[in-house]
C-alpha positions in Angstrom: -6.2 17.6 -3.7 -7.0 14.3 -5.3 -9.6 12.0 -5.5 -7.5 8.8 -4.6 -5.1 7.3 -4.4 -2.8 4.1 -4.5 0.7 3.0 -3.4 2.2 -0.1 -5.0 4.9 -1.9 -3.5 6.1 1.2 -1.0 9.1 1.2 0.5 8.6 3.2 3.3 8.6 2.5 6.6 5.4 1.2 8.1 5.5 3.9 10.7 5.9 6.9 8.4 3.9 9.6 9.1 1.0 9.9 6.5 -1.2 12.5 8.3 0.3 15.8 5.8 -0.4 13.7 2.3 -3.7 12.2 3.8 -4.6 15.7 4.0 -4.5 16.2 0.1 -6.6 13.2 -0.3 -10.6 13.7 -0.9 -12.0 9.8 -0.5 -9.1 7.1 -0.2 -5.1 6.0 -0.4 -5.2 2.3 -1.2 -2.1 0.7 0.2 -1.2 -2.9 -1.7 1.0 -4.8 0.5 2.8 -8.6 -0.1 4.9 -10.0 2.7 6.2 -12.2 0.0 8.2 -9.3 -1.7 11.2 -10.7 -2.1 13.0 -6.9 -3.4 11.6 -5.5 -0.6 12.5 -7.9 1.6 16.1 -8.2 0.8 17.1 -4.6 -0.1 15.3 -2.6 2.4 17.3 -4.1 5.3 20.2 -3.1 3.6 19.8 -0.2 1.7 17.1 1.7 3.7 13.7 2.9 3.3 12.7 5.7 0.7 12.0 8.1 3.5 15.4 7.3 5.5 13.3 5.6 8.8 16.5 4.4 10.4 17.0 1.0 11.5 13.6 -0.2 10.5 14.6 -3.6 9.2 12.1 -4.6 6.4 9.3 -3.0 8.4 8.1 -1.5 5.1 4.9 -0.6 3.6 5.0 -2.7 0.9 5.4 -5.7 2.8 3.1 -4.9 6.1 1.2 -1.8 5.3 1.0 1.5 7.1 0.6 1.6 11.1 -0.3 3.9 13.2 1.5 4.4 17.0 -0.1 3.8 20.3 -1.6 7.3 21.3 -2.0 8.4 18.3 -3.4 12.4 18.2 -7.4 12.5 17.5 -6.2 14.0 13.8 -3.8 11.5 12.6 -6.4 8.8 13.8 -9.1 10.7 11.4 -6.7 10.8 8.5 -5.9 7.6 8.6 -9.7 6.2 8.6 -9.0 6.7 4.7 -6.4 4.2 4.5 -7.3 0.8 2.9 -4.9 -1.6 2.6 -5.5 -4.7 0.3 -3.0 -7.9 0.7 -1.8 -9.7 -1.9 -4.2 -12.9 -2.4 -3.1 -15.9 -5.2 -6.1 -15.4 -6.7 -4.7 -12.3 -7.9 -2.6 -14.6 -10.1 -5.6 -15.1 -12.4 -4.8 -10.7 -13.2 -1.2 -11.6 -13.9 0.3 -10.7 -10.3 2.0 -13.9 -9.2 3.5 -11.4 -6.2 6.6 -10.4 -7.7 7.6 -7.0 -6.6 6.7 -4.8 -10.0 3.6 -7.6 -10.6 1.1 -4.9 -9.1 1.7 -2.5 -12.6 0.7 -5.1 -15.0 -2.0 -4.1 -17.4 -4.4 -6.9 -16.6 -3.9 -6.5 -12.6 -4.4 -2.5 -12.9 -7.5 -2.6 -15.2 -9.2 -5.5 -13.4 -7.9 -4.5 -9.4 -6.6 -1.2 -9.3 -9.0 1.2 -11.6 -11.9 -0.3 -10.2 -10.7 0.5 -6.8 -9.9 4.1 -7.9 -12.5 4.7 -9.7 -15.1 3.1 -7.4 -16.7 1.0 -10.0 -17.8 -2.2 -8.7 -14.5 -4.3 -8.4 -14.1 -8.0 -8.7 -14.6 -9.8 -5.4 -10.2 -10.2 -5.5 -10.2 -6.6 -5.4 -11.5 -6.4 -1.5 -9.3 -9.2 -0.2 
């Protein structure tokens, strides 16, 4: 079990099934998506997605965030109340993340965006866009 957690730049399909790891999650998975990914954009389409969702285009995490199907059962719809996702913002320039696929590890942008958000300390007002 942890705490939370946070995917950066995932390239898994947006439809992938999250319910099992959301299980093993206490408060929160924060999902960081940028349609502007240009790595995920181009590769994905050709290469595939990490969890081998076939034919799924660049309908990727990374770039759109998690969904969750029509119908969905009453327990996958509880699990995935934990999901935030936060969208890449220009602002978030200012924490040296000009949206560049690998942008979201930088030191500035993890201490000043991520942590706080993991940690629950009160984040910068970029954090919750």
């Amino acid at each position: 079990q942890v705490g939370s957690i946070a995917l950066l730049s995932s390239a898994v399909s947006c439809e992938y099934d999250l319910t099992a790891a959301l299980a093993h999650v206490g408060q929160r998975m924060i999902v960081f998506r940028n349609e502007k990914d240009s790595l995920l954009r181009s590769f994905m389409p050709m290469f595939g997605t990490a969890d081998r969702a076939p034919r799924v285009g660049d309908r990727v995490a990374g770039l759109y965030g998690f969904s969750m199907p029509v119908g969905a059962s009453v327990e996958r719809t509880a699990a995935y109340r934990k999901i935030d996702t936060i969208e890449w913002h220009p602002d978030h320039r200012q924490f040296d993340h000009a949206g560049r696929h690998t942008d979201c590890k930088n030191p500035e942008f993890v201490e000043n965006v991520i942590a706080p958000l993991l940690l629950r300390k009160p984040a910068p007002e970029l954090a919750a866009r």
